[in-house]
C-alpha positions in Angstrom: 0.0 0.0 0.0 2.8 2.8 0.5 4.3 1.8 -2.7 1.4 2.1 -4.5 0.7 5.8 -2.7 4.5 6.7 -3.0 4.1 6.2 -6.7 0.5 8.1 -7.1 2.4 10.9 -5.3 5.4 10.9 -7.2 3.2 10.7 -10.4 1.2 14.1 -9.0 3.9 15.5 -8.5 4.9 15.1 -11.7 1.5 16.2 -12.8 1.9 19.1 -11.2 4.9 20.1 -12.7 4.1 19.7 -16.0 0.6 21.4 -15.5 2.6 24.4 -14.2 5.0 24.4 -17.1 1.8 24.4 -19.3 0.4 27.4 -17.7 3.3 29.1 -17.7 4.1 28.3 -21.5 0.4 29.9 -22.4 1.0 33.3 -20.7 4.5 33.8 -21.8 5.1 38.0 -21.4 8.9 37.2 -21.6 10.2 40.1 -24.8 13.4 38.1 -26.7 16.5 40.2 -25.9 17.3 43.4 -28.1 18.4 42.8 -31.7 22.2 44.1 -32.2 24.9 44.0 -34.7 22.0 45.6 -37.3 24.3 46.5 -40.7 23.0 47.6 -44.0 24.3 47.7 -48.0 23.1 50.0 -50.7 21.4 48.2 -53.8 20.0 49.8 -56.8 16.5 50.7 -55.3 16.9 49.0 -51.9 18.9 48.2 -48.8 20.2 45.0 -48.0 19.9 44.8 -43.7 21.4 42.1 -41.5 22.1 41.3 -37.6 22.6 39.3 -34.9 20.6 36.3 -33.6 18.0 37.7 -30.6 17.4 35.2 -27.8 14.4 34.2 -26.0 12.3 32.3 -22.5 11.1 30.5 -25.2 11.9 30.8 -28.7 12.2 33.7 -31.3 10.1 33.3 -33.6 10.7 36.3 -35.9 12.2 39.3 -36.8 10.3 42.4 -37.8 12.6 45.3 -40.1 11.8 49.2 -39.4 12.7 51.9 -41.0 12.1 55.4 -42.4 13.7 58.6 -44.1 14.1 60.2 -40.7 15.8 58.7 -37.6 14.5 57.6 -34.5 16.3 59.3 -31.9 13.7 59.5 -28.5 11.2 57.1 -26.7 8.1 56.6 -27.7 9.4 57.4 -31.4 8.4 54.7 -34.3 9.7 54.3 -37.7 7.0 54.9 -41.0 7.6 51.4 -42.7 7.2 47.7 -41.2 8.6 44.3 -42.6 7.9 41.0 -41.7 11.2 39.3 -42.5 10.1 35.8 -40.6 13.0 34.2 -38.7 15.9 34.9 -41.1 18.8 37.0 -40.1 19.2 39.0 -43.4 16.7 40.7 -45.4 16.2 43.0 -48.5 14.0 45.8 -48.5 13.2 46.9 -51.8 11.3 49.8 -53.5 13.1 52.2 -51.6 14.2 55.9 -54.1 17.9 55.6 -55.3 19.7 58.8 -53.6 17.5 59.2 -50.6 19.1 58.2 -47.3 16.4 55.5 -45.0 17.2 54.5 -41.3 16.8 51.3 -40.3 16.1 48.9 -36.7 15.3 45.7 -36.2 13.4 43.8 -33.3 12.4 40.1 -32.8 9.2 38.9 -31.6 8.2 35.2 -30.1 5.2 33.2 -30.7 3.2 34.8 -28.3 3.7 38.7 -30.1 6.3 39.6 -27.6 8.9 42.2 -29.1 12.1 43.7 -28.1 11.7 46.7 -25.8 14.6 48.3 -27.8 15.2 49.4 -31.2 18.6 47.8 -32.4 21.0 50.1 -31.7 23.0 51.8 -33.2 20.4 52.6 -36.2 22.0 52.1 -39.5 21.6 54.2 -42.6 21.6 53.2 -45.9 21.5 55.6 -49.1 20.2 53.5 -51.8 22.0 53.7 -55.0 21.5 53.5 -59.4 25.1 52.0 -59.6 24.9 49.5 -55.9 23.9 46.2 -56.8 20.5 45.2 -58.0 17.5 45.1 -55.3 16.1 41.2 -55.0 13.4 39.9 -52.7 14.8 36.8 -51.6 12.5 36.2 -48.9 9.9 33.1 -49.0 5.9 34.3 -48.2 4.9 32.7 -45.2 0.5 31.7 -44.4 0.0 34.1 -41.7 -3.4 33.2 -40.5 -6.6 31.7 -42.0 -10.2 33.2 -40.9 -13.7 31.4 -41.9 -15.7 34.3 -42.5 -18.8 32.8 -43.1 -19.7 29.3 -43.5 -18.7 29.3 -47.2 -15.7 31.7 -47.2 -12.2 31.7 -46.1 -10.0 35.0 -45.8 -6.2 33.6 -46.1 -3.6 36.4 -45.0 0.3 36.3 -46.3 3.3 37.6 -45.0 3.6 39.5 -48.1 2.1 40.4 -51.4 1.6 37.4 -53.2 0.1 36.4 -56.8 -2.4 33.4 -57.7 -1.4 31.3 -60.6 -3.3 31.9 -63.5 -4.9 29.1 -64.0 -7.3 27.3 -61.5 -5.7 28.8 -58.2 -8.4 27.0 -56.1 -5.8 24.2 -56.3 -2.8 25.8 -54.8 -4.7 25.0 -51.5 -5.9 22.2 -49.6 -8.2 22.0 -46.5 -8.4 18.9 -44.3 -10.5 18.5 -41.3 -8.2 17.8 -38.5 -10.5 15.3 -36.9 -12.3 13.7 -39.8 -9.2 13.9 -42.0 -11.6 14.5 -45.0 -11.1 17.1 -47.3 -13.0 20.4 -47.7 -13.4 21.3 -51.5 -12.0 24.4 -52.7 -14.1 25.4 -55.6 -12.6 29.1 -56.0 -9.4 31.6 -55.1 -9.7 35.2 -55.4 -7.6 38.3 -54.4 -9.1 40.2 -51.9 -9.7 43.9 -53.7 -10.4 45.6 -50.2 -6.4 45.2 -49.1 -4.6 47.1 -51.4 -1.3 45.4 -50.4 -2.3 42.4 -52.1 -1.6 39.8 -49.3 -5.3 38.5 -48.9 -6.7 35.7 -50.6 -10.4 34.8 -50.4 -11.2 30.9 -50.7 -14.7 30.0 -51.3 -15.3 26.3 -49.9 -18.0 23.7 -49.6 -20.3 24.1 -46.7 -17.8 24.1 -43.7 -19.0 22.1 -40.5 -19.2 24.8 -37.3 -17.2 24.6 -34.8 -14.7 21.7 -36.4 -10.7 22.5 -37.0 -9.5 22.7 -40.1 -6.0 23.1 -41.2 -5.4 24.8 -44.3 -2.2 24.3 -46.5 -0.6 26.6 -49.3 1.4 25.1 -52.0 4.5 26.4 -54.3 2.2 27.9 -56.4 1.6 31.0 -54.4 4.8 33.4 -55.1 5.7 36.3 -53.8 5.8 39.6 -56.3 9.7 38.5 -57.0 9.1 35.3 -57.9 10.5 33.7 -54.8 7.7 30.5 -53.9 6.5 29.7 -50.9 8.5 27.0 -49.2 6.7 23.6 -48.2 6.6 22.5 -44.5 7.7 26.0 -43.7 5.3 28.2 -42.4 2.8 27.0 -45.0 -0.1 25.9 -43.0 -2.9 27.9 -40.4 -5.7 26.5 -38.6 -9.2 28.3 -38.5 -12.8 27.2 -37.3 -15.2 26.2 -39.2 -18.5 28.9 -39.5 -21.9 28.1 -39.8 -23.0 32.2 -40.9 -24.4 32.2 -43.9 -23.0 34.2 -46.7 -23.7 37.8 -47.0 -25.1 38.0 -50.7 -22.8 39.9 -53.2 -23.6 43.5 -53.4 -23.5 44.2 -57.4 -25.1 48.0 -56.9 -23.2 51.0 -58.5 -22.2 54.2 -56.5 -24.2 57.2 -58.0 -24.3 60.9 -57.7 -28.1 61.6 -56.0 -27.3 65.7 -55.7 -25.0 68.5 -55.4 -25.0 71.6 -54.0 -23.0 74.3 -52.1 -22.7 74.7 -48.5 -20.8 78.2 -48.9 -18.5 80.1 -50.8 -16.0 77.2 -50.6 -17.8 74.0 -49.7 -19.8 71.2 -52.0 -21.4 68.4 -50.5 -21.8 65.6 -53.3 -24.4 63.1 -52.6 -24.4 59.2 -53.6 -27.0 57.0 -52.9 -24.4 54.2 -50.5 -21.0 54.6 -48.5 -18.1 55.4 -50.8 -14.5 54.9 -50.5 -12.2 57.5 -51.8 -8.8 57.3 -53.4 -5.5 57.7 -52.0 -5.4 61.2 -53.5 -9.5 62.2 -52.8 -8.6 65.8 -55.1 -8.0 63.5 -57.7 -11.8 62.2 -57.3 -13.7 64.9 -58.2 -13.3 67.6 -61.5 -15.1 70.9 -60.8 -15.8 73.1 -64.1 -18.2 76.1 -65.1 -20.5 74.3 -67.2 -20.4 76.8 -70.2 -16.6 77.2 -70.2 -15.0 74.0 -69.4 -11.5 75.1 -69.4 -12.6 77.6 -66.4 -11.9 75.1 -63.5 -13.0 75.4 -59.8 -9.8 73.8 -57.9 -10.5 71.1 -55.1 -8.5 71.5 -51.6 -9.7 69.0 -50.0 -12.5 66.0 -49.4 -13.6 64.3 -46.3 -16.5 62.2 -45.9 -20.0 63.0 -44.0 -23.4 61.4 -44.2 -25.8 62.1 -47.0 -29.5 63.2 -47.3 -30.4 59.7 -45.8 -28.2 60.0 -42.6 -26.6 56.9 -44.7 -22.7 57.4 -42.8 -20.0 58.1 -45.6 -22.1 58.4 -48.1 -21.5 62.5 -49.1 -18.4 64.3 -49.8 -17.5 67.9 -48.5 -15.1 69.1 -50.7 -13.4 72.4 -50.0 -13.1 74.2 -53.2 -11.5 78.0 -54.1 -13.8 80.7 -54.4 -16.5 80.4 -56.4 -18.9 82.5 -58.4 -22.8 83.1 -59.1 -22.6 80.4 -62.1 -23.3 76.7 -62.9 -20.5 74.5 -62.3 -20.7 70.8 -63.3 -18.9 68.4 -61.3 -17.8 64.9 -62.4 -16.7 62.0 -60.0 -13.7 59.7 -61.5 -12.4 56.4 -60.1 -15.1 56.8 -56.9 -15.9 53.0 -55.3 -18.4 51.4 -52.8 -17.3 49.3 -49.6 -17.5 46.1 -51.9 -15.5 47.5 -54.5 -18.1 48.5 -57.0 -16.5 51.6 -58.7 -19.3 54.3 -60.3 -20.3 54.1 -63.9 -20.1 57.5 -65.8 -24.0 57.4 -65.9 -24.1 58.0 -62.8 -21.4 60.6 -61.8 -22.4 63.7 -62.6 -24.1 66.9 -60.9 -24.4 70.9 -61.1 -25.0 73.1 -58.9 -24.6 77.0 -58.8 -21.9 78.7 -56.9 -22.9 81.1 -54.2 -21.1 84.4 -52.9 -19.7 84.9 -49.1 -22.5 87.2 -49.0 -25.1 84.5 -49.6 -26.6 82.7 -46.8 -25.0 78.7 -47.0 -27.3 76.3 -48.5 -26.7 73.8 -46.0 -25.4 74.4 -42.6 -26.5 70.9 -41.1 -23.9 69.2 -39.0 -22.6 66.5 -40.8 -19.5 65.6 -39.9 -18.5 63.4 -37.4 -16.0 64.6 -34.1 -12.7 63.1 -34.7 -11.1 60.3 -33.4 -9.4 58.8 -30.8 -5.8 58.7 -30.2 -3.2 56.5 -28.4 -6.0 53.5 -27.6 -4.0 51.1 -25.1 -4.9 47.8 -23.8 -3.4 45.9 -20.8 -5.6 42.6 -19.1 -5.3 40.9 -15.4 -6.3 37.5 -14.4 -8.2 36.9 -11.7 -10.4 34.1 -9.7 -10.7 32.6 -13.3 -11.6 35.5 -15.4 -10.3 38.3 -17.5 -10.6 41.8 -17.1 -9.3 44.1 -20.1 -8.3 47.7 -19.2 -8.8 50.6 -21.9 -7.6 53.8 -22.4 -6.8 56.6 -24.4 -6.7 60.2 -25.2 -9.1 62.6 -26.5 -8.4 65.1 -29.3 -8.8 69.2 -28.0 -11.2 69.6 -31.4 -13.4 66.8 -30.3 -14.0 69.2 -26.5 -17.2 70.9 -27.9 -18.5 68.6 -30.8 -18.5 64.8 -29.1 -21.4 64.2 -26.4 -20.9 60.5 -25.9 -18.0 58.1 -26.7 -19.2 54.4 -27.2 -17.1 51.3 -26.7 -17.9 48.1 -29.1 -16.6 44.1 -28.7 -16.1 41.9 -31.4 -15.5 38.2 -31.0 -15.5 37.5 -34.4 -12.3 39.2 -36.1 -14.1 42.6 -36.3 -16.8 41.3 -38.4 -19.5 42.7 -35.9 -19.7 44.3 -33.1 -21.9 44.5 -29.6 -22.1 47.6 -28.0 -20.7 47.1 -24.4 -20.9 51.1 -23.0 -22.2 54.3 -23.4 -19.5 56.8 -21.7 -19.3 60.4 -21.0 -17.7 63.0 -23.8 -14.4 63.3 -21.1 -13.5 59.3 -20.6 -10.6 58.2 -21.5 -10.7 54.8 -19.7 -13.2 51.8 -19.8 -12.6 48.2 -18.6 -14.3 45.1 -19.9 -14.6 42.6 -17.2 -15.5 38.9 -16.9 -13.9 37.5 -20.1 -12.7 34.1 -20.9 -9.9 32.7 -23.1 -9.8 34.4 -26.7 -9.7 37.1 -29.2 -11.0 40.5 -28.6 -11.2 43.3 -30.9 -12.4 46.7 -29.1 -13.4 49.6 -31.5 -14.5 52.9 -29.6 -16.3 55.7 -31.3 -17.3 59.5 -30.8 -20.6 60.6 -31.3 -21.9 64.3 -31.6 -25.2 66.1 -30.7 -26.2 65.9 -34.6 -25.9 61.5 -34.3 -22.6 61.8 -36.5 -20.4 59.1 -35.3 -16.6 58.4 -36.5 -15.8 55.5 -37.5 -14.0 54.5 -34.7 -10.0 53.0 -33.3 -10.2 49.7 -33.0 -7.7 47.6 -30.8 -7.0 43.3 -30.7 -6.7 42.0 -27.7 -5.6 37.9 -27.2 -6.5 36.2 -24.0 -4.6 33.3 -23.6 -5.7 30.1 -21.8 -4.0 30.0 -18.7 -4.1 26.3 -17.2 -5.0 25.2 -13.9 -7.0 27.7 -12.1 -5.6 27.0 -8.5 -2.3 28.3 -10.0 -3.6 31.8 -9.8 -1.7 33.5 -12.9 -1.8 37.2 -13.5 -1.5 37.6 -17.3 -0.1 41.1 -18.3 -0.2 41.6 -22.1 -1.7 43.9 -25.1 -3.7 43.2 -28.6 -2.2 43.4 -32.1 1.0 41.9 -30.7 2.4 43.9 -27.4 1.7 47.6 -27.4 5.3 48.5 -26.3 6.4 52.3 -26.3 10.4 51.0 -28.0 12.7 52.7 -26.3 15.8 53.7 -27.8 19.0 52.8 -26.3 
């Protein structure tokens, strides 16, 4: 009888330890050490950047390359540009202007989003050069996560922009069920035209089964924009659940220009009948002319984005304009999109309306602009007596002091495909916590809101609670969303 109780307490003890190890695996907060050693060579359009191994509690399992055309010389400082070089100790950054001078850092990060505290130091230069050698990606794009979005869609995200063969790119992937070890059919593949860096694919599958695990697998046919392939067994393969939401049908509806008129002397508001999405340069969306004299042009300053006749949100353009005068202008809309990519037909995109004077009274002097947003949103999370408790906070712009009149905080357990509204908080918050929360991925958008209903469209923030093991443990988790919000410091 004591030998059989010495061994069940050897074999608890044993349990024990390896729980604990398990526990303290899941809620790693350990940053790798700081990246040194960083050097860089000039190519012809590019820099080629190398350093030194990082270590780590764990493992590293990446490096991430920073830079910019000015240096990063105080705390709290960040660079413009980010590159995922995966866990490689050299990389090439390309695309960069031959004769301009870009700093660069490096950091590592581990499996659980940990980064270095400190940018590499000392920060290396590199002028980029017609005559240096020529600029080559040589890096491998990696799977970086796979997401069901419905029960008949699957958003796959790269490393880096990639391109689909040209012919049947269903079948550069495979999808098993990890418990069945059946096959899910991939009946199409198709770039995602809402990211505009070309690292999203959009697999639509057979009917998924909800809730099961599926792992999904890329082959060498995916390639980076330089050719280089993505490499099997390496960092080829993400996981996702499967979703029983039905698909959303396809919206196939054209923007269109409902009405225009002037606000004042120097302000249009276009209206279109849905939300829009503007260019990268919104001046270059709109052509104003007097409608008898088209070479007589009315110049555009500026756009933003306000809510139409309809209250519909982003659905009417304010464009700031030079002065105008007591004629008809006509105004054309070029290149303009909705939310699902549908760009306006020329049908459909034109209007006139007749300038006004400052001495005039303003057509329309509705508020309809939203207060601006946010800025600095932070997240930190405790664990306690088996729960989570997420801790927000942030600052409020001066601008916003007599326009907002509430803020509202939204959750989204679902990759920011929807969101519950968790609080309605006074104009002067600038801290909220979320409490009661179990194991998983949070996405937390807060909003401002003015007298007139206009609401912006809000800062969002990821949060991922990890599981933490045995409850009688009593952890205390400490980390932050969208990998660990860490002010670098610089050494």
């Amino acid at each position: 009888m004591k030998n059989v109780l010495s061994k069940l307490s050897a074999s608890l003890a044993i349990l024990v330890t390896l729980m604990s190890f398990t526990a303290f695996a899941a809620v790693d907060k350990d940053s790798p050490s700081d990246v040194i050693g960083v050097k860089g060579i000039a190519l012809n359009g590019g820099a080629k950047i190398s350093w030194g191994s990082a270590t780590d509690n764990v493992k590293v399992a990446g490096y991430q390359v920073h830079y910019d055309v000015k240096s990063v010389e105080n705390p709290g400082e960040k660079y413009a540009f980010i590159k995922d070089a995966g866990n490689v100790l050299t990389y090439n950054v390309t695309g960069l202007e031959n004769g301009k001078k870009y700093y660069f850092s490096v950091i590592a990060y581990d499996e659980a989003k940990n980064e270095s505290v400190n940018w590499g130091a000392p920060e290396v230069s590199v002028t980029p050069a017609a005559d240096a050698p020529e600029a080559k990606d040589e890096t491998a794009p990696q799977v970086s996560k796979a997401t069901a979005m419905n029960k008949e869609q699957v958003k796959v995200v790269f490393s880096e922009a990639i391109d689909l063969p040209t012919e049947t790119p269903e079948d550069a992937f495979q999808i098993e069920d990890e418990d069945l070890l059946e096959p899910l059919a991939i009946l199409k593949a198709e770039m995602d035209i809402e990211d505009k860096e070309n690292k999203t694919v959009i697999l639509t599958t057979a009917p998924q089964t909800e809730k099961s695990i599926y792992k999904l697998t890329a082959g060498i046919d995916i390639e980076d924009a330089f050719g280089n392939p993505i490499i099997s067994g390496t960092s080829d393969t993400a996981e996702f659940e499967g979703s029983g939401a039905d698909k959303v049908a396809a919206d196939t509806q054209v923007p269109e220009v409902v009405k225009v008129e002037p606000m004042d002397n120097t302000h249009v508001i276009v209206n279109f009948n849905e939300t829009i999405v503007l260019g990268i340069d919104p001046s270059q969306n709109f052509n104003i002319v007097e409608a008898a004299d088209a070479t007589k042009q009315l110049q555009v300053l500026g756009v933003e984005l306000g809510k139409n006749t309809d209250g519909i949100t982003d659905a009417s353009a304010i464009i700031t304009t030079s002065a105008q005068s007591e004629t008809k202008y006509a105004v054309s809309v070029l290149g303009i999109k909705d939310s699902d990519g549908n760009e306006i037909s020329a049908a459909k995109a034109t209007g006139e309306f007749t300038g006004v004077t400052e001495a005039t009274v303003p057509v329309n002097t509705d508020d309809i602009l939203p207060p601006k947003d946010i800025a600095k949103l932070m997240a930190d999370y405790v664990f306690e007596a088996g729960k989570y408790t997420v801790n927000l906070s942030w600052e409020n712009p001066m601008e916003n002091e007599k326009d907002t009149k509430e803020q509202l905080v939204y959750m989204s357990e679902d990759s920011g495909t929807s969101y519950a509204k968790k609080a309605s908080l006074e104009s002067t918050a600038t801290k909220y916590s979320v409490k009661d929360l179990i194991a998983g991925e949070y996405w937390f958008k807060i909003t401002q809101k003015d007298a007139a209903g206009n609401e912006s469209e809000g800062i969002v923030k990821k949060v991922t609670l990890a599981e933490t093991g045995p409850g009688l443990l009593g952890l205390i988790a400490l980390s932050v969303g969208l990998g660990r919000i860490v002010t670098k410091r610089k050494k």
